[in-house]
C-alpha positions as CSV (number, residue, x, y, z in Angstrom):
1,X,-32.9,9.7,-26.2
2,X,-30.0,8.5,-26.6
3,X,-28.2,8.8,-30.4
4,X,-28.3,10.8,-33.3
5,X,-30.4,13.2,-34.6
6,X,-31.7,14.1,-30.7
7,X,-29.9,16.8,-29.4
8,X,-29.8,19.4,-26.3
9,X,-28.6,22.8,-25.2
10,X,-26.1,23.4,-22.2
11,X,-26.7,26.6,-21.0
12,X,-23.9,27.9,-18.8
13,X,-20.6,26.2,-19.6
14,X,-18.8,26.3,-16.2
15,X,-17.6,23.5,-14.6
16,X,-20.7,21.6,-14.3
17,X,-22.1,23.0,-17.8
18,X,-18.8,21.6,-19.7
19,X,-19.1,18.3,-17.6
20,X,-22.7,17.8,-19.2
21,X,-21.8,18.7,-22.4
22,X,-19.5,16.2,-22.7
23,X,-21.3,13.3,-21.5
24,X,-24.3,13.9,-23.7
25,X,-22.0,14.3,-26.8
26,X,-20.4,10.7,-25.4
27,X,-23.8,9.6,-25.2
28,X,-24.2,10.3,-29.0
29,X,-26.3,13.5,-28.8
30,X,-25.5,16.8,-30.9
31,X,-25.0,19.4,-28.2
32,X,-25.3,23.4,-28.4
33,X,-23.2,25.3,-25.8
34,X,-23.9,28.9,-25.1
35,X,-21.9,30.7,-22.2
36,X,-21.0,34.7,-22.6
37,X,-17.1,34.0,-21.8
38,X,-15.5,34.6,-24.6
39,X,-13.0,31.2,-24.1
40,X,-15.5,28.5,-24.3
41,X,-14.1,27.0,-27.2
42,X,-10.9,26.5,-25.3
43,X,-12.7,25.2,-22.0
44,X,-14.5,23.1,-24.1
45,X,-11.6,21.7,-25.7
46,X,-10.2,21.1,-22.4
47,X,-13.2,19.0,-21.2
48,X,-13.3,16.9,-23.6
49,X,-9.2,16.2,-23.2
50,X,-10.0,15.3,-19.8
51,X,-13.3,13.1,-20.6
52,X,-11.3,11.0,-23.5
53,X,-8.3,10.6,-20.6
54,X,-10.7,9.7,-17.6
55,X,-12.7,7.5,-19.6
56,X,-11.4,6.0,-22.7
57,X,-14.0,3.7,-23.8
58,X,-16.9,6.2,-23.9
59,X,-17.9,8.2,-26.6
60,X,-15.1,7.9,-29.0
61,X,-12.4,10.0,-29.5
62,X,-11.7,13.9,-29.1
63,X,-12.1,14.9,-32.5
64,X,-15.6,13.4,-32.7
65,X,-16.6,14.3,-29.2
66,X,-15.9,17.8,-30.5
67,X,-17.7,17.2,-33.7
68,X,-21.1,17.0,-31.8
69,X,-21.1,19.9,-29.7
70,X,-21.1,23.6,-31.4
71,X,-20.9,26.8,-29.6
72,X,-23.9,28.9,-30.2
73,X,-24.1,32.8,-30.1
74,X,-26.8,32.9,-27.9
75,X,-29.3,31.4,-25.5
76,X,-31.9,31.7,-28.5
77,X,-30.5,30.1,-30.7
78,X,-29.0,27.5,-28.6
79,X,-32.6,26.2,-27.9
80,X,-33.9,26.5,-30.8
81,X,-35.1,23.0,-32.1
82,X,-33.7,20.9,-28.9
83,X,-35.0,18.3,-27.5
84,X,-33.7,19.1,-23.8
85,X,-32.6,22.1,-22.2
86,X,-29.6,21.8,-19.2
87,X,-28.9,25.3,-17.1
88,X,-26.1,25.4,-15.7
89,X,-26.0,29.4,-15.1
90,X,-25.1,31.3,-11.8
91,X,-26.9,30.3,-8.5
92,X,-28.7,34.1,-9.0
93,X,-32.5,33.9,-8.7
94,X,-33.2,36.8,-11.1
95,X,-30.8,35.9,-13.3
96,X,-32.0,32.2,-13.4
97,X,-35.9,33.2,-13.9
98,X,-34.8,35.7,-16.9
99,X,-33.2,33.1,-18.7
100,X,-35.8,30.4,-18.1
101,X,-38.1,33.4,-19.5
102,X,-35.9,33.9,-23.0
103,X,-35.9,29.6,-23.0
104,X,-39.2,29.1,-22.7
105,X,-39.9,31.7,-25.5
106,X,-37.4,30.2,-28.2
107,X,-37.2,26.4,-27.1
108,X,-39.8,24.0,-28.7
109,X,-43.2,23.9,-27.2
110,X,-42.5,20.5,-25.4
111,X,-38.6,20.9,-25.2
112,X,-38.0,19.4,-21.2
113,X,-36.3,22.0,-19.0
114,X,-33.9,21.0,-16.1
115,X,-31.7,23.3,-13.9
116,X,-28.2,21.5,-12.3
117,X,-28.4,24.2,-9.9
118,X,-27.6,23.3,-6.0
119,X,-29.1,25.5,-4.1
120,X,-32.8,27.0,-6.0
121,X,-35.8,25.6,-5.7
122,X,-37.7,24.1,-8.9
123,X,-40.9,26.0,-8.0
124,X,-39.0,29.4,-7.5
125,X,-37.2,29.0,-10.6
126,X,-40.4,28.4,-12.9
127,X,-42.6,31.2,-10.7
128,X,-42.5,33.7,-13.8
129,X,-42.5,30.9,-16.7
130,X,-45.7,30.1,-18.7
131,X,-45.0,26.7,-18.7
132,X,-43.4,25.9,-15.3
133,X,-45.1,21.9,-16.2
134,X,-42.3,21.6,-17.9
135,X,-39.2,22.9,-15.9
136,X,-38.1,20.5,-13.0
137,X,-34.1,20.5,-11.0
138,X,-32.0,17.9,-12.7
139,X,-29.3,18.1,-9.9
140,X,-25.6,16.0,-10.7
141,X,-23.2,15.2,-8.2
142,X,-19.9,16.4,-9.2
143,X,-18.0,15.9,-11.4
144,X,-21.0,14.8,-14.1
145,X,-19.0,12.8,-16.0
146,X,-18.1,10.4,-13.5
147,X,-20.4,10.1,-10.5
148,X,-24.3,8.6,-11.6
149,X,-26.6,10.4,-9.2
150,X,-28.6,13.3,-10.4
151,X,-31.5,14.5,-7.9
152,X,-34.5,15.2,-9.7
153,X,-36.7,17.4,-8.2
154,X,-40.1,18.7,-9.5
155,X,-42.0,21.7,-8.3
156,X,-45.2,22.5,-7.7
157,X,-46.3,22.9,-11.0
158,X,-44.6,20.5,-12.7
159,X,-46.1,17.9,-14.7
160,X,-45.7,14.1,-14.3
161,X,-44.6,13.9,-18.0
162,X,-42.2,16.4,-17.8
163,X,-40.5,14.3,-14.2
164,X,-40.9,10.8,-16.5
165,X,-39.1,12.3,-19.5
166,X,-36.1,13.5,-17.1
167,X,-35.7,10.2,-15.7
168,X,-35.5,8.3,-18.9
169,X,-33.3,11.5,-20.1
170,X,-30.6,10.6,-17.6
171,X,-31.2,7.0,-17.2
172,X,-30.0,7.5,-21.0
173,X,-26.8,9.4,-20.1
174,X,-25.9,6.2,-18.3
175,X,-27.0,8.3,-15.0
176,X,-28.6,7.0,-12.0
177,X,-31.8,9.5,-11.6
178,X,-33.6,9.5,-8.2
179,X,-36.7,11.7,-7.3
180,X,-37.2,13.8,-4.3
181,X,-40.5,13.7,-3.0
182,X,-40.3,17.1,-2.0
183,X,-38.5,20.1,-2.4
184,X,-35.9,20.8,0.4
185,X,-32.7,23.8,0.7
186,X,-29.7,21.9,-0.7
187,X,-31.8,18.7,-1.8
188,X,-30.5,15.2,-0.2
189,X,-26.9,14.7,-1.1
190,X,-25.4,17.8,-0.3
191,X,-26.9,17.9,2.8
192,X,-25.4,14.8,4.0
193,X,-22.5,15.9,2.7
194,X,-22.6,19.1,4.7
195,X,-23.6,17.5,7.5
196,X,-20.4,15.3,7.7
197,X,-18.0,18.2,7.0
198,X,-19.3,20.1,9.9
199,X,-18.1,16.8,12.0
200,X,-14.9,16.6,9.9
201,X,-14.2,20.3,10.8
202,X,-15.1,20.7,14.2
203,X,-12.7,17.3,14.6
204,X,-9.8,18.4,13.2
205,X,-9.8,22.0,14.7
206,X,-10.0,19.9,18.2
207,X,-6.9,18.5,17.3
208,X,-9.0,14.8,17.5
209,X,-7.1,14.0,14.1
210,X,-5.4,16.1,11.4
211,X,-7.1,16.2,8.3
212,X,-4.8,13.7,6.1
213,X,-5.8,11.3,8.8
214,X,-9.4,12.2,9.0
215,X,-9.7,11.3,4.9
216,X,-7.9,8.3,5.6
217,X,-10.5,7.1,8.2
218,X,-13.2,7.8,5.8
219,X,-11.9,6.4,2.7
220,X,-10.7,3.4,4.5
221,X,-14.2,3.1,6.2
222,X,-17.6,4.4,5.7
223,X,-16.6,5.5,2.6
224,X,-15.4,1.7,0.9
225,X,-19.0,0.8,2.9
226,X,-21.2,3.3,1.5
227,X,-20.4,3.0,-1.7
228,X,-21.4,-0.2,-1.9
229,X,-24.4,-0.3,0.9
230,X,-25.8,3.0,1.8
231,X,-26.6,3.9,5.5
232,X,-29.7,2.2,6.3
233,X,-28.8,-0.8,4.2
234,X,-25.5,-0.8,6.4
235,X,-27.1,-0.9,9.7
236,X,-29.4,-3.4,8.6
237,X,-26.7,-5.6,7.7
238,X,-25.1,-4.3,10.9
239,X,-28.2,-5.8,12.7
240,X,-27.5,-9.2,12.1
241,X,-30.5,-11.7,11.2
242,X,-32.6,-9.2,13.2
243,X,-32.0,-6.3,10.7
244,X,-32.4,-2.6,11.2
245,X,-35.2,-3.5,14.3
246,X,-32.3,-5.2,16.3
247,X,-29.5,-2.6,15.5
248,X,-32.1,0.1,16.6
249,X,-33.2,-1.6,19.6
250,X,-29.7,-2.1,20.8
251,X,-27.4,0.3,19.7
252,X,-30.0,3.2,18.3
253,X,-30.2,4.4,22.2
254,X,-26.6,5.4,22.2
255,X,-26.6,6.9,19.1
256,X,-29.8,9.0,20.1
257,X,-27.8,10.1,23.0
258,X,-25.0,11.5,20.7
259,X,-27.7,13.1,18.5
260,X,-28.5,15.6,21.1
261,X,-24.8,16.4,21.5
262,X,-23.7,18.0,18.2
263,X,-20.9,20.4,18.5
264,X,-21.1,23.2,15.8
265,X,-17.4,24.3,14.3
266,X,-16.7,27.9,13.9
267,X,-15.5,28.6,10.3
268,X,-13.1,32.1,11.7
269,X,-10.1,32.9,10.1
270,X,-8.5,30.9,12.7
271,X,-9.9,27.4,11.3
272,X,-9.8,28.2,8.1
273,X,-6.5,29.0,8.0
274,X,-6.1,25.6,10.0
275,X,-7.9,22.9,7.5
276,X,-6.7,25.3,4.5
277,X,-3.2,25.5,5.8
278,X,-3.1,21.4,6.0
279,X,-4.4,20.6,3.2
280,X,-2.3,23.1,0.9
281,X,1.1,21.2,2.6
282,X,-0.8,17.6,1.7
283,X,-1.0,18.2,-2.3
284,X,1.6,20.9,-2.7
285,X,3.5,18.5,-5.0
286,X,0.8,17.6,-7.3
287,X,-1.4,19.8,-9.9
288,X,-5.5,20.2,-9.1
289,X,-5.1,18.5,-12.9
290,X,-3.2,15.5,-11.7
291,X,-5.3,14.9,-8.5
292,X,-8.6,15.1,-10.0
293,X,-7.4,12.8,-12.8
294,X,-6.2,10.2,-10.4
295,X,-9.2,10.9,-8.4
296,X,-11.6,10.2,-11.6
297,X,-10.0,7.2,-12.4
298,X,-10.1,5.8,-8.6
299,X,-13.9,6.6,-8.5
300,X,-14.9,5.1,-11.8
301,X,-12.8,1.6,-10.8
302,X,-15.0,1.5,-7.6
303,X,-18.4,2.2,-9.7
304,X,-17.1,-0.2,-12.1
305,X,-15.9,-3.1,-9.5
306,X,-18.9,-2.9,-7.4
307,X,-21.5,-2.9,-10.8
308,X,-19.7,-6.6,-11.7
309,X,-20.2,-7.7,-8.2
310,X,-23.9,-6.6,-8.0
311,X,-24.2,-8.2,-11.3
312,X,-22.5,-11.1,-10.2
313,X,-24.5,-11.5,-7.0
314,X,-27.7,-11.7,-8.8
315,X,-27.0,-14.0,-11.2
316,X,-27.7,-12.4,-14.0
């Protein structure tokens, strides 16, 4: 899909709906943003400023980034004619089905559907639709325009075509679609993730490590390792010649034994005001624009240095 003459609607232009927008104008697509706020020209402006700094050899420059993308008055007319439709609107049920309602209504008969939301399931969100074949969860990790996943996750109505066209849709974007065989709270990613910040927390407010140290561990760790081998990959490795049935035979036991202990962290004002309190202190001399900026550019050199190793490794 990628190119002109294709072109998509971002419904909902937060954070994650500016993200998209960006990316699929980068990508070459001409992009219709509808959000109620009455500042998303200026928020869109900004995106786009912070797209061209973060990644200067995709999609041009401002001025034609901002070229491809119009704001539209409303969700109607926003759909009208697209090729794809991207929700990004509040994690509010009602407020989710209503829209996919006036979508479905005004969007081309075969228009693909997708939600970014986090927390919805597909089959929920398309309960009221006519044609739920069509609506699937296309779930990014954020920020969008810089991490590859997106989680797609189908329903129970949905229709094969409609999970085939979303994977070659972000495969497009330069993303790196995967599947979920089933529908699940929070989907796969952020429940890992949550699952590690309940450690991280209940760590830190034990006074095991502060939370400047904690990050450290990670990013000097598991962090370099799993971005470039993910956990069950690791432990094969970590196996030796005998793989993943070696590691489990000889250290799985031990770890089976910590999996029945797993302490569960309070979030009270008392620990909030602990991890909050430290990690204020830790960037207090640096703007949430600077950090994520430096953070951006850290993330794509470690997508971009472990893609030419791959590629390398291979031989191709």
């Amino acid at each position: 899909m990628t190119g002109s003459g294709r072109s998509v609607a971002v419904i909902g232009a937060g954070t994650i709906g500016l993200s998209w927008a960006t990316v699929f104008a980068a990508h070459g697509l001409h992009v219709r943003v509808q959000d109620p706020r009455p500042d998303v020209g200026r928020e869109l402006d900004e995106a786009i400023r912070h797209y061209v700094r973060t990644q200067p050899d995709q999609g041009g420059d401002r001025q034609q980034l901002r070229e491809r993308i119009e704001v539209a008055p409303d969700v109607e007319a926003a759909v009208a004619g697209v090729d794809v439709v991207q929700e990004n609107a509040p994690e509010r049920l009602p407020l989710k089905q209503e829209l996919f309602a006036r979508i479905e209504d005004a969007a081309p008969e075969r228009a693909l559907i997708l939600s970014s939301t986090s927390a919805l399931m597909p089959s929920d969100l398309a309960r009221e639709m006519r044609t739920p074949g069509r609506l699937l969860v296309g779930h990014p990790f954020n920020p969008p325009e810089v991490l590859p996943l997106v989680e797609v996750v189908p329903g129970e109505r949905t229709e094969p075509w409609a999970v085939e066209a979303a994977v070659d849709f972000y495969r497009d974007m330069g993303k790196k679609p995967v599947v979920l065989h089933k529908e699940i709270n929070g989907f796969v990613a952020n429940r890992l993730q949550s699952t590690l910040f309940r450690e991280c927390v209940w760590l830190v407010s034990q006074g095991v490590v502060s939370a400047a140290e904690l990050d450290q561990i990670v990013t000097e760790s598991i962090g370099i390792r799993w971005a470039t081998a993910g956990p069950f990959e690791s432990f094969h490795l970590g196996g030796g010649p005998g793989g993943m049935r070696h590691f489990l035979e000889h250290l799985g036991p031990g770890m089976a034994r910590r999996w029945k202990i797993v302490e569960q962290p309070e979030l009270d004002e008392a620990t909030v005001e602990l991890i909050s309190g430290q990690v204020e202190d830790r960037f207090a001399d640096r703007s949430y624009d600077q950090l994520t900026e430096v953070r951006d550019r850290a993330q794509l050199a470690v997508i971009a240095g472990r893609d030419a190793a791959q590629h390398e490794g291979t031989g191709r």
